[in-house]
N, C-alpha and C positions, 0 to 999 in steps of 0.2 A: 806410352802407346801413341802410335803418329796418328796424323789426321788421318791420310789413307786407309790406315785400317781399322781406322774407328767408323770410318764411312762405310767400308767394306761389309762391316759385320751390319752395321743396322740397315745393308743395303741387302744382304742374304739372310738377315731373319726378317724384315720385313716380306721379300719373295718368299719366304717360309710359310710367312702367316697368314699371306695372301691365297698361297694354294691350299691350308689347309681349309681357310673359308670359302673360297671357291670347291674344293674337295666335299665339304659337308662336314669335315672332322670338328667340325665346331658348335653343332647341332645335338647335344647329348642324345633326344629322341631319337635321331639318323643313327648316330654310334649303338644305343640298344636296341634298334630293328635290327642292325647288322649282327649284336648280337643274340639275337633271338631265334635260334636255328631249328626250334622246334613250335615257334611261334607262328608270327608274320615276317617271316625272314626275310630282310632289303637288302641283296647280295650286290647293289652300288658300290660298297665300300670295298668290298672286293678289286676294284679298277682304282682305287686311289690308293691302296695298296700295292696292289702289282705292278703302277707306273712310279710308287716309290722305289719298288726294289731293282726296274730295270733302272732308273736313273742311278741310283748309288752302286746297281755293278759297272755301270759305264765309268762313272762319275770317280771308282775306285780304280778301278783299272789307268785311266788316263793322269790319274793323280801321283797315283805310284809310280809312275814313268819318269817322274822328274826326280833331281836329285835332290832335291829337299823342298819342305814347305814356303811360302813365299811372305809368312808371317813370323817365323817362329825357327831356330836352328836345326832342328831337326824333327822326325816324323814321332808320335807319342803315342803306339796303339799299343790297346791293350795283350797282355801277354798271357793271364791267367784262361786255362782252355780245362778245366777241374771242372765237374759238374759236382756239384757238393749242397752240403746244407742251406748255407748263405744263399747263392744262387738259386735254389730250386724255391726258398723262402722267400727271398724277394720278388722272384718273378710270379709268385701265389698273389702275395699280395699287391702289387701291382695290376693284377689280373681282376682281382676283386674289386679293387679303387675304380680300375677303368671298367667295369660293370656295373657297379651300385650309381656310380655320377657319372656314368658317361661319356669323359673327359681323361685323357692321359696329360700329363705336365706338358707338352708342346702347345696342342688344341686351349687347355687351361691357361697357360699367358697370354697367347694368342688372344682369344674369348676375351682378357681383360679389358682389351683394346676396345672392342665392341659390345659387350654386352657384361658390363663390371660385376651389376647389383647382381647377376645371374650364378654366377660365377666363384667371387668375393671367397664366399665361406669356402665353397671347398678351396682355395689353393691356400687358403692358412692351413688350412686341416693339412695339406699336401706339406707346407713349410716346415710347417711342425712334429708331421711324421718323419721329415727328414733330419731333420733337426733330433729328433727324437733316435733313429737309426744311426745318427753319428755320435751321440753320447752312447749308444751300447757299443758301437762297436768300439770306441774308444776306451771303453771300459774293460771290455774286454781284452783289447790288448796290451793294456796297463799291468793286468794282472797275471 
């Protein structure tokens, strides 16, 4: 890996990590007002959401334009478009994780930076459920 883009990356997940604390997404109580739709609903996250998804259609569109990536030989997106078990399973629990702590894996590295001791336990719980998700599926395709 060259210097360049080794600079590159810790220079666009730090811009990451900075919007998502600037955003609030790093506030577990912030992320369960937001999701609390029949609570005390804090519909903020709503805008740090929406200016996610215009910046990643812009951000796709002008990316795509070029003929290849400027790190890597060619473009690497995913291909599977099957709505299936797996998929509808992980995105449950996923959904869960980021409701019971408040935190999705982005927000949770992020947070470590700043606020570790808060943090700490769930993202082993996070490593380890992934870790744990890749011995079954491994498992599963073994057999």
């Amino acid at each position: 890996m060259t210097m360049i883009r080794s600079l590159t990356i810790l220079c666009v997940g730090a811009l990451f990590g900075a919007g998502l604390a600037v955003g609030g997404m790093l506030n577990p109580a912030k992320v369960a007002g937001f999701l609390d739709l029949f609570g005390v609903w804090d519909p903020s996250l709503a805008f740090v959401m929406g200016g996610g998804v215009v910046a990643n259609f812009v951000g796709m569109r002008l990316v795509m334009r070029r003929s290849g990536p400027v790190f890597s030989d060619m473009f690497r997106l995913p291909d599977a478009t099957a709505i299936d078990r797996n998929l509808l399973g992980g995105a449950a629990l996923f959904g869960i994780g980021w409701g019971l702590g408040g935190l999705c894996p982005g927000p949770a590295i992020s947070a470590m930076a700043l606020v570790p001791g808060d943090v700490a336990l769930f993202v082993v719980m996070m490593l380890a459920g992934l870790a744990a998700g890749r011995m079954l599926k491994s498992r599963g395709n073994a057999g």
